[in-house]
N, C-alpha and C positions, 0 to 999 in steps of 0.2 A: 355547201354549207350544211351542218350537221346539228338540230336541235339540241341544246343541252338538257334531259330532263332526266338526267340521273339513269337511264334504263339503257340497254343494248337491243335497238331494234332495229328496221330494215334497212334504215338511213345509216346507219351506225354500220351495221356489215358492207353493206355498197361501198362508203367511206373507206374503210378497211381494206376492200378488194381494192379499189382504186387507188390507195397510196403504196401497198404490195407490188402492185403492176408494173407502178413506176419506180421504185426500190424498194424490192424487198429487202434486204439489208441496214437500212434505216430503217425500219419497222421491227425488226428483229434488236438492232441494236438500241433502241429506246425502250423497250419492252424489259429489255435486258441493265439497263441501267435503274431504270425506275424500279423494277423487282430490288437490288441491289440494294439500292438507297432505302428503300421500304423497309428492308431487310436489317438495316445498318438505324434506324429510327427505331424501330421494337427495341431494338439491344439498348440504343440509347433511353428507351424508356424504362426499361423491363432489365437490370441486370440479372438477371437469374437466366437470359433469355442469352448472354455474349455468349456462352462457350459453343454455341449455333454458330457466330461470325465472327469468331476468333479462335484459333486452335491454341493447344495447350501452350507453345512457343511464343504465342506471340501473332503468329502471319494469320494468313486467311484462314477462317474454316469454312466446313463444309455450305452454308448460306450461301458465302460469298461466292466460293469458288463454283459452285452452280448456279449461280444467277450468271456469272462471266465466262461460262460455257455457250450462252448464248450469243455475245456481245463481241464483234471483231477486235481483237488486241488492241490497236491503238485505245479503245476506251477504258482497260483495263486500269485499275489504280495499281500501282506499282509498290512494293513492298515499303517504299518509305511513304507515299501517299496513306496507304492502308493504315501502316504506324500510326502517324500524325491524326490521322482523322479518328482513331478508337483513342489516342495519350488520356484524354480525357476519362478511362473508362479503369483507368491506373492500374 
């Protein structure tokens, strides 16, 4: 168990090595999603900030598509998921 106090210290790396050990691939792929969504909340705050997580057509941009460079396919939004989730951003 991992003190919450806002800072990255020993317990916090230990933590880290320890969930790695046992799948690095979920650690990679949560890191990877959370960037993403991170990614995809500025845009929604910040329009001046889409044409980072939306290419000129429409699909992914460069944001996205490097945050799901990380992230095994299956958790990839798929070009109609992507759609739907920026409609909002018109």
């Amino acid at each position: 168990v991992v003190a919450v106090d806002g800072r990255i210290g020993p317990q916090t790396a230990e933590a880290t090595k320890a969930a790695a050990t046992v799948s690095p691939s979920h650690l990679k792929d949560a890191y990877g999603i959370a960037r993403r969504n991170y990614y995809l909340k500025l845009a929604d705050a910040r329009p001046s900030l889409r044409k980072f997580a939306r290419s000129r057509k429409g699909g992914k941009g460069g944001w996205i598509k490097r945050a799901e460079e990380f992230i095994s396919p299956k958790y990839h939004l798929s070009e109609a998921e992507f759609s739907r989730r920026v409609a909002k951003w018109g």
